[in-house]
N, C-alpha and C positions, 0 to 999 in steps of 0.2 A: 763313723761316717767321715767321710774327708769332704774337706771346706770345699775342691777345686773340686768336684764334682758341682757341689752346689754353683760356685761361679759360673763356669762354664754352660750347664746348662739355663743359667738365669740370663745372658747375654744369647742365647740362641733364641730364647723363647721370647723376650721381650720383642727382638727382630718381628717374627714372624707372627706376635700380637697387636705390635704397632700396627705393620703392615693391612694387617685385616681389619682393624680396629673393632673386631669380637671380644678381646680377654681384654679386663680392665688390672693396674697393676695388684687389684691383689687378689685375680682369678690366677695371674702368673705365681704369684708367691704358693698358694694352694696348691697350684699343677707341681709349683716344683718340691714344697714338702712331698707330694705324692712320688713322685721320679725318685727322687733320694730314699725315701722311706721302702719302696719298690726293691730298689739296685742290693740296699743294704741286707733288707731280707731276703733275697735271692742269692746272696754272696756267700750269707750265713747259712745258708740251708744247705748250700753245694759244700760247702766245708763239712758242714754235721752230716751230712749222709755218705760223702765221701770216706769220714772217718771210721764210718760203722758199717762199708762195702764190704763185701765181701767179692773175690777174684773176680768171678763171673756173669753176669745177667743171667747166662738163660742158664745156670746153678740155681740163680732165682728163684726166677722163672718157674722152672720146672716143679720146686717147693709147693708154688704156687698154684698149679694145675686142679681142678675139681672135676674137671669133665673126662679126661683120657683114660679114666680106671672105669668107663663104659665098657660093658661086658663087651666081648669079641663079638663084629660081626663082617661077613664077609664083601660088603661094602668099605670095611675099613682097611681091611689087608689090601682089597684092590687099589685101593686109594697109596695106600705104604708104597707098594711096587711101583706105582706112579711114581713116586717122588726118589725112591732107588734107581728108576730108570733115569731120571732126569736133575740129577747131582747139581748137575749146570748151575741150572736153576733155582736149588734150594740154598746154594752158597752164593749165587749172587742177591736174594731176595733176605741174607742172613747180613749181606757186607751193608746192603742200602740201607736197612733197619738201625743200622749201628748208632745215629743222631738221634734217632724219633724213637726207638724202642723200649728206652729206659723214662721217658717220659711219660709214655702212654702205661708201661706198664706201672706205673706211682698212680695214675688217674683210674684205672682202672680198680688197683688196689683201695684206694679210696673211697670209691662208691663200693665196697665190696660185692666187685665184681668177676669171675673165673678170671685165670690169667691168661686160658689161652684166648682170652678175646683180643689180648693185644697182637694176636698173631693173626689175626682176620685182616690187616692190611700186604699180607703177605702172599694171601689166596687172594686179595679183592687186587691190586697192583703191583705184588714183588714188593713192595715199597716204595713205589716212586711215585713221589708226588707229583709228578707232571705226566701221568699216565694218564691217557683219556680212550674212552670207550666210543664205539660208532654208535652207541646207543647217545651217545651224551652226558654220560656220569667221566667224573673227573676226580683227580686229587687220591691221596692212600688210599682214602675210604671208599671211592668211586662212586663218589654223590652225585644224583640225579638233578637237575638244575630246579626242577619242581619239588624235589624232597627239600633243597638247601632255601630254598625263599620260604617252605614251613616251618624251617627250622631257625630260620633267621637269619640266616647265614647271607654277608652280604656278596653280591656280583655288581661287578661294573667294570667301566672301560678300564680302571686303573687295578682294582685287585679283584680276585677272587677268591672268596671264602673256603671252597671246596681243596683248596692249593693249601693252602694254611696250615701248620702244623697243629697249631693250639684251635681255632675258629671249629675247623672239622671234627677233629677229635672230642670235644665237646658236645659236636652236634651228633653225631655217632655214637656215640658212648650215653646220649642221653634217650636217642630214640630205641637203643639198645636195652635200655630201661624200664622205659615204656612195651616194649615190644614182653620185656618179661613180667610185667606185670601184669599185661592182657593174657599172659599163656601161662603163666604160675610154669615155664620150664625154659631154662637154657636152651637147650637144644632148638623147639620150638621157635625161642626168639629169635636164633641165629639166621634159622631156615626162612624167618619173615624178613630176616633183615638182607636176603638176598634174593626171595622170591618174591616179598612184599605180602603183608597180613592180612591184606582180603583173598591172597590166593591157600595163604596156611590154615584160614579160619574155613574157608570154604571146604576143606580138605577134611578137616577135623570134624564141620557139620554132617558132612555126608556118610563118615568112619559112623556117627553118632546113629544117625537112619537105620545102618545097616549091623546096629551093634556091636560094633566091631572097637579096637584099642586104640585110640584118640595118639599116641605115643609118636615121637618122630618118624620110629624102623616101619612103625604102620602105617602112616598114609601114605596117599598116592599123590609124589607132591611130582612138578616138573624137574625134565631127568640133570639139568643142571644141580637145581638145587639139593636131588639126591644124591648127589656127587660132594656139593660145596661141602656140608656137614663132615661126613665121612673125611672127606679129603684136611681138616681142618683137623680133625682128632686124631689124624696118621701121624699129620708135622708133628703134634702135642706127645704122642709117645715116641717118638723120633727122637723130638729134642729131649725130651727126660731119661732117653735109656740112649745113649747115641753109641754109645760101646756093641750093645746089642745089634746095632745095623752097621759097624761098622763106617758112621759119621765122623767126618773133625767139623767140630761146629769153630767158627771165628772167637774170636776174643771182644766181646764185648762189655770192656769194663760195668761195673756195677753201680755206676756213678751219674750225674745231669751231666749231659756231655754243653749246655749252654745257659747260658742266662736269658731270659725275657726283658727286653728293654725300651721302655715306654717314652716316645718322642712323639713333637711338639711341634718336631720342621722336617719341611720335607727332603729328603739327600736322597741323590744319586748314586749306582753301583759301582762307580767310578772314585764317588769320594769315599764309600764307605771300604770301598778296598784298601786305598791310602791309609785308611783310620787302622784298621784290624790287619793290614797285613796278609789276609786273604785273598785269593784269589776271586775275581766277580763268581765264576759259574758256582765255588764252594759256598758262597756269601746267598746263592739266585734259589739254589739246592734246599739250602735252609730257612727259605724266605720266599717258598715258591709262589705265594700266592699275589706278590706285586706282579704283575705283568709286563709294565712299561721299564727303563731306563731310572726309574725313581718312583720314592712313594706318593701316595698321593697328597696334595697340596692341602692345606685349611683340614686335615684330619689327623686325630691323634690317634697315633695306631703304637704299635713296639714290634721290635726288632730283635731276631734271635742272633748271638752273639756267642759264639764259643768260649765259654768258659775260661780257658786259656791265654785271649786276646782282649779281655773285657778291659784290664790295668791298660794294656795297649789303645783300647777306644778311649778311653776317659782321657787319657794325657793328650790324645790326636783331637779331642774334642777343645782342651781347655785352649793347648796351640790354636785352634780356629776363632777362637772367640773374638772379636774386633774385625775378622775379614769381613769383607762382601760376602753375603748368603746369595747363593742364586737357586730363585723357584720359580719352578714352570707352573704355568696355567693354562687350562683349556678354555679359548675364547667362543664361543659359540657365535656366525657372523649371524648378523640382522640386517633384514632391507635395509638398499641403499649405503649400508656402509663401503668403504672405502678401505685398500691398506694402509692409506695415508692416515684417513681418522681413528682408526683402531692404533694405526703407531700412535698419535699424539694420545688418545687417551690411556696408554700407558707410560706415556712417556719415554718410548724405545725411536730406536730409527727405521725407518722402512726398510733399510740394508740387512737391521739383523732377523727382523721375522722373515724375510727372507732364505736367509742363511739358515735359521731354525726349522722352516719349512719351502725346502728346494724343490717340493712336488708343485710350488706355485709359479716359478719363472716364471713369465712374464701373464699367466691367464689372472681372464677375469674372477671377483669373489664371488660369482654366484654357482658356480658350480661346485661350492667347497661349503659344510656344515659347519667347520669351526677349523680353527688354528692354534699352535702352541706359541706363549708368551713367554718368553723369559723373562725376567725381573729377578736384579741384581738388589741385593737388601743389606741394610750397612744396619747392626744395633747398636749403636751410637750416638744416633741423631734421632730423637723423635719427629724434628720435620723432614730429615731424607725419609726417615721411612714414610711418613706422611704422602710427602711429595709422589710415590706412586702406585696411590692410590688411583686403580682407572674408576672412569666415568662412567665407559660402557658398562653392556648388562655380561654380565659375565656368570655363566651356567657352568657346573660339570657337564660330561658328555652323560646321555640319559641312560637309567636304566635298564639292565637287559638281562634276560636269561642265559643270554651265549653272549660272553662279553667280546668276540671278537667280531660281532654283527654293528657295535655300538652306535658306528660314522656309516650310516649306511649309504651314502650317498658322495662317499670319499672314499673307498676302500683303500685307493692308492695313495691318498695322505696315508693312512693307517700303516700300508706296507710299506711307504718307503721310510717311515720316522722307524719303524719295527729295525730294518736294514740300517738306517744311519748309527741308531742306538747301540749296535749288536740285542736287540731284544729276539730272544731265540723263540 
């Protein structure tokens, strides 16, 4: 373990414990054994697995397969030709996979579970986490905003769980589980996991009535879903024999392509680009589930980190340490307040809430649900950080199924901080 990890992150954290006066100092020492004890085991694991890689992933992969040695059937060829036809598409859905692939496929391997289910983000969104359906499912997995609040999964103004590499994956893979443990068959769960279990179970009772093979190729499920299965088991002998179809599959090292990194304050895509050396949209790609310009404020959440740049964050971390922290907060206005008295209870000036929210020029606050705070945070001083502490009541913005509904009575706050931010 190196000491300047530790430093570094016990000057951030104190900042932003003072601030809230939530963590007492030895909730911070706790978080930060945890942080350190975190980075180290992740550092170690990426080295040990790296050493015992092999070339390829989907060499893997492919190892890994249980389900594609399903006898032939002619749903499945039609499904192959599909993806023979449409090349485009299966190498761009091969290049996106390239962060998220090698992760999902260890979680999945874990629960010993088929491998090609890590390829189910591939037929559900190509692999992009910021794929959303007009149905309303989002994220690789294309979760249903009512599937993701069963599952825990959180939504709100600031992240979305569905977006998430780690959050969703979890929540996926675990109702994937479920789903085979109600069906005692892969295939089965898969086809619930895209038609949903009251439509496969209905399917299966009626097969039952009429005597007939309970089996995936026999029911009469909807024509999507007898497409998805098929379509899923094409890729899986695709990638295992890609010589045979005359495929070049990408080069997707065998290895964590990032580290998970558990923080305490809330940063910006602006500074965390500074930190890592990355670009914002490569840094937004891999961390699609913050939505806003930054993470969110008084929550401890982590941060994926490309492997490669983590030495780079740690040294751009300990450099930070004694500056000004700056966090935003969502003010939620209340009767009769003023921008004057919201400035003095934070002790800002009414020029910069201004400046931070330019959708308010000169109108009154009652047509506005809430506004963003800056606050500049020094860990250095237990009474600077004291000193602002506001008075006001101070809310996150409320829950919601569809986090872009949040300010329902500002949308143009919303869009134009979205625009000031670059929040795409």
């Amino acid at each position: 373990m190196k000491k300047g990890w530790i430093v570094l992150t016990m000057g951030l954290m104190l900042g932003m414990a003072e601030a809230d006066t939530t963590l007492s100092e030895e909730d911070v020492s706790q978080q930060l054994v945890e942080v350190a004890q975190t980075v180290q085991n992740q550092t170690n694991q990426v080295d040990r697995e790296a050493a015992d890689s092999s070339a390829n992933l989907f060499e893997q992969l492919s190892q890994n397969f249980q389900l594609a040695v399903e006898a032939e059937q002619p749903r499945i060829e039609t499904q192959r030709q599909f993806w023979l036809q449409h090349m485009d598409l299966l190498q761009h859905a091969c290049l996106n996979a390239t962060p998220y692939l090698y992760y999902i496929f260890q979680e999945a391997s874990a629960r010993h579970m088929p491998a090609e289910v890590a390829l189910i983000p591939m037929i559900e969104s190509a692999y992009n986490p910021n794929a959303y359906s007009t149905m309303g499912a989002s994220g690789l997995w294309q979760i249903m905003p009512a599937t993701a609040v069963s599952r825990g999964v959180t939504i709100n103004w600031w992240f979305d769980g569905r977006k998430d590499l780690l959050f969703s994956t979890q929540a996926a893979l675990n109702y994937l589980q479920k789903l085979h443990l109600q069906f005692h068959d892969w295939l089965l769960a898969i086809a619930a996991y895209d038609a949903g279990e009251g439509v496969v179970q209905a399917a299966i009772e009626r097969n039952q009535r009429e005597h007939r093979e309970t089996d995936f190729w026999s029911l009469d499920l909807p024509t999507e879903t007898q497409l998805y299965v098929p379509r899923l088991l094409a890729l899986a002998q695709m990638i295992q024999r890609p010589t045979d179809y005359d495929i070049h599959l990408p080069l997707i090292p065998n290895k964590p392509y990032f580290v998970s990194i558990p923080v305490h304050f809330q940063i910006t895509w602006d500074e965390l680009s500074r930190l890592t050396g990355l670009a914002p949209k490569q840094l937004k790609r891999l961390n699609a589930g913050f939505l806003r310009w930054a993470s969110e404020p008084n929550k401890k959440t982590h941060l994926l980190v490309p492997y490669e740049v983590v030495e780079r964050f740690r040294v751009g971390l300990e450099e930070r340490q004694g500056h000004p922290q700056k966090r935003w907060v969502f003010h939620q206005v209340q009767p009769g307040e003023t921008l004057h008295s919201i400035a003095r209870s934070y002790h800002v000036n009414e020029t910069l809430l201004k400046t931070a929210n330019p959708v308010l020029a000169n109108k009154p606050l009652e047509g506005f649900e809430g506004l963003l705070v800056p606050l500049n945070l020094h860990d250095s001083s237990r009474e600077e950080a004291a000193y602002f502490q506001p008075k006001s009541v101070l809310v996150d913005p409320p829950e919601t199924s569809l986090p872009h509904s949040a300010i329902q009575s500002s949308d143009s706050l919303e869009a134009t901080l979205n625009k000031l931010y670059g929040q795409e």
